[in-house]
Every structure is written in C-alpha cells, then in structure tokens.
C-alpha positions in Angstrom: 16.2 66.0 -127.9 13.8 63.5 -128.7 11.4 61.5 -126.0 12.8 58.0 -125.0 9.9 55.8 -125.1 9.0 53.5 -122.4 10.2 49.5 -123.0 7.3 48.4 -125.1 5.7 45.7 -122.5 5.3 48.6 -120.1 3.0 50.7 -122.4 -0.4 49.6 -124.0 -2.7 51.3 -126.9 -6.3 51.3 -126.8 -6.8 53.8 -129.9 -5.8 57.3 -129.0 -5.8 55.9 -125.3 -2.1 54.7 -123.3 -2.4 53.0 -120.4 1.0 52.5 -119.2 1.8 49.4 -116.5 2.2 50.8 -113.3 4.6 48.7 -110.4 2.3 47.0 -107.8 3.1 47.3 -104.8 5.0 44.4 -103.0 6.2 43.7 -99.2 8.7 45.8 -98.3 10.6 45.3 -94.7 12.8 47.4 -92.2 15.1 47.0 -89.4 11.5 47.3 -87.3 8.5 47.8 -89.4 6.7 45.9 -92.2 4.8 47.6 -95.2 2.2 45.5 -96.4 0.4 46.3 -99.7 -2.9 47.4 -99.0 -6.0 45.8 -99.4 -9.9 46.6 -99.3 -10.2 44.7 -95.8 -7.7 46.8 -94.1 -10.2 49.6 -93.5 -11.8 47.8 -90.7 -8.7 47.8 -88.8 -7.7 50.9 -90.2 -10.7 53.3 -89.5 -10.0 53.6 -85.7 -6.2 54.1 -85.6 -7.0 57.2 -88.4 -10.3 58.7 -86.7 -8.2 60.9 -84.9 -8.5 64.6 -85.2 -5.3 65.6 -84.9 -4.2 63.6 -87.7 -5.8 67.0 -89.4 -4.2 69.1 -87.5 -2.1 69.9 -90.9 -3.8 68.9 -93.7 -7.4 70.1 -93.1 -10.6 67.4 -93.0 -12.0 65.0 -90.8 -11.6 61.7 -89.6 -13.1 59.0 -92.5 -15.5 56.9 -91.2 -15.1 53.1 -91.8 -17.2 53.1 -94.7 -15.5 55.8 -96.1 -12.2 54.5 -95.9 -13.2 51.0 -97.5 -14.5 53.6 -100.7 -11.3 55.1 -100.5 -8.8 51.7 -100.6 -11.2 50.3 -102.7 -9.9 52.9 -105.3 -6.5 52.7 -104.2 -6.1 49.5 -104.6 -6.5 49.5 -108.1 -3.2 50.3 -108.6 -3.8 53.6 -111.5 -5.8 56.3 -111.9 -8.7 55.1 -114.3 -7.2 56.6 -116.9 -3.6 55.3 -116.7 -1.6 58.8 -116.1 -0.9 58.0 -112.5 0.5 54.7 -110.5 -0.8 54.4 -106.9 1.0 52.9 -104.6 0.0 52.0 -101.4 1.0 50.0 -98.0 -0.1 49.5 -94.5 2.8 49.9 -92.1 3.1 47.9 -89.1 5.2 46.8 -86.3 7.6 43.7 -86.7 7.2 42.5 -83.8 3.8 43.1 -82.7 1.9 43.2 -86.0 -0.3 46.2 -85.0 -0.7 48.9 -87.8 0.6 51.7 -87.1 0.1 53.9 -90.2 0.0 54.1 -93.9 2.7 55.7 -96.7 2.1 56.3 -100.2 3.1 57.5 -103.3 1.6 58.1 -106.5 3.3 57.9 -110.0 3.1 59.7 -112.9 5.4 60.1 -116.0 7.1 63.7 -116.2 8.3 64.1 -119.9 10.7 60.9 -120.0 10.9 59.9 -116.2 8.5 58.8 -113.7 7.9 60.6 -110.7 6.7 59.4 -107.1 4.7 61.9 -105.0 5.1 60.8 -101.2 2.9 60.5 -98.1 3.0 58.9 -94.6 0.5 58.5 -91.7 1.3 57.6 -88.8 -1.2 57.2 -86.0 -1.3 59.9 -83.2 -0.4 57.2 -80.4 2.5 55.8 -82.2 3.9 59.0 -83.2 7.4 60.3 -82.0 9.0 56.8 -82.5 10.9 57.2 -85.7 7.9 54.9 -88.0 6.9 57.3 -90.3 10.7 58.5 -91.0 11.0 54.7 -91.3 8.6 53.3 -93.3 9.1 56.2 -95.9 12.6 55.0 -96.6 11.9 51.7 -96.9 9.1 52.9 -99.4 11.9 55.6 -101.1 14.7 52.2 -101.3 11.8 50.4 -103.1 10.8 52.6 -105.6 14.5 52.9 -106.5 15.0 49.6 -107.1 12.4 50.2 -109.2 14.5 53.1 -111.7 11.9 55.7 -109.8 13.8 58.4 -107.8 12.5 61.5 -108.9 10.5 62.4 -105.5 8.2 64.4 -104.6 6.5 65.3 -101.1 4.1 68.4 -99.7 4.3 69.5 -96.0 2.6 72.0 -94.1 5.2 74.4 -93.2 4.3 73.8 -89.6 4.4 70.1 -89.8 8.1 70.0 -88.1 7.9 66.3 -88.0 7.3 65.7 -91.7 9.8 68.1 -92.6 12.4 65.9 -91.0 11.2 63.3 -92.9 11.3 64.7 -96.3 15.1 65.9 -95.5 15.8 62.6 -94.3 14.5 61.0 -97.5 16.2 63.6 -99.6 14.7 66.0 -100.1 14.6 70.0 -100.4 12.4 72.3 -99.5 11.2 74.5 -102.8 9.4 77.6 -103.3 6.4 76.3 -104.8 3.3 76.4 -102.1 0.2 74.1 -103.2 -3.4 74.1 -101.5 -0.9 75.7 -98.0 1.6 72.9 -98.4 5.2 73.7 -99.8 6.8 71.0 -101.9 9.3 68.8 -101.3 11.7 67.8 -104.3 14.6 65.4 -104.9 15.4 67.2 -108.3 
C-alpha cells in the first residue's frame, strides 16, 4: 500500500530536508486544573516545585537547577526537534482555583510510517501528589491531541511507579513487553 502524504500546508521542502508543521500547544481546561502552554519564564516558578528528589525516585537524575530548567524550556518551547522529525508539546498544569502550578505533562510527536504518534509524560509535584492531577491533566492533554487526529499514544513507566501505571490505563493504554532505558512501554495500539 502506498504512503498517504500529509495535506500539503502541513509539510515544507528545504532540498532533501522536510520539516513538517507541528500543532502548538494551546490552553487546554478540566473540571479542576488548567494546562497552560509553556513558556521560557515558567522555570522561575517552576524550579522549586521540581527540585525535589523524589520526583527521581523512578526515573533516575537529579533535581534541575533554575538555570537548568530555563535551558531546558527554552528548547522545548520551540515547538520541534531542530530538525523537524519530532513535535513537542508542552504545558504547565495548574490549579483552577488557586492558580498554583502543580506540575507539567508532555508529549512529543513524531510521524510513524503514515500516522503521527504522541509519546506521554506527567509531573506532578511531590506535595500535590495523591489528588487525582496528574491522571487529570493527562486526559485533558490525551482529549486535545485527539481533536487534533493524534491518538496513537505512547507512555514509559517504571514498573514500580504504581501511580503512573494507573494513569497510562486510565488514558488507554496497555502495558507491552518492550522495556526501554528500565521503563516498560505504554501503547494505545
């Protein structure tokens, strides 16, 4: 079968280069939360909810410093990998009713032969954990990127990490037999 291109105001040539156009992220909102697109600033406010070691617990690392998380949104913000293959999407999640951050989600798309495909991640701060946010704000982020024709997801979690197992089953999800860097993936296909 042949390869259904993309619409044509989705995909730019620069030679031998594509560069495809990538959603941006917009404001999404829940019955409690808000996800706000990300920007550069946010690390300020940011950097102490995250610097908290057992957000590591899982996933290995340490606690970016402020600086370190401004380099890192800086790049995320861009909205693509530099060279094109991959989408990133990004958003700060907060409270409704308070305003106070409370963690991050994520994905990042890429095309996978014809369809795109959203790798997932969530964040949510130690103190706020345990209220239902990061199960939350990752379905507000999953109803999103449908509306956008993306529902091919994909997620990694620590086979410990109870919590974000949860999450990926609440989202859709299934548990596969493919481990990467000690994580086992997630799939909704």
């Amino acid at each position: 079968m042949a390869a259904i291109p993309p619409p044509a105001e989705s995909v730019r040539s620069y030679g031998r280069r594509v560069v495809r156009d990538w959603p941006a992220a917009e404001l999404i909102e829940t019955e409690r939360l808000v996800l706000e697109p990300m920007r550069i600033s946010h690390a300020a406010e940011m950097a102490p909810l995250l610097h908290d070691e057992r957000l590591h617990e899982f996933i290995g690392g340490e606690p970016a410093s402020q600086e370190q998380l401004r380099a890192r949104y800086a790049r995320q913000v861009a909205g693509r990998s530099p060279d094109g293959s991959q989408g990133w999407l990004n958003w700060i999640v907060r409270h409704r009713a308070t305003g106070d951050a409370v963690g991050t989600v994520q994905a990042t798309v890429r095309l996978d032969g014809e369809r795109e495909v959203a790798e997932l991640a969530w964040v949510v701060a130690a103190p706020q954990q345990g209220r239902g946010y990061a199960g939350e704000a990752a379905l507000g982020m999953v109803g999103w990127l449908d509306r956008k024709g993306i529902n091919a997801l994909i997620a990694h979690v620590h086979p410990e990490h109870l919590a974000s197992a949860r999450i990926a089953e609440r989202l859709g999800l299934r548990a596969t037999d493919v481990v990467v860097d000690g994580e086992l993936r997630w799939a909704s296909c």
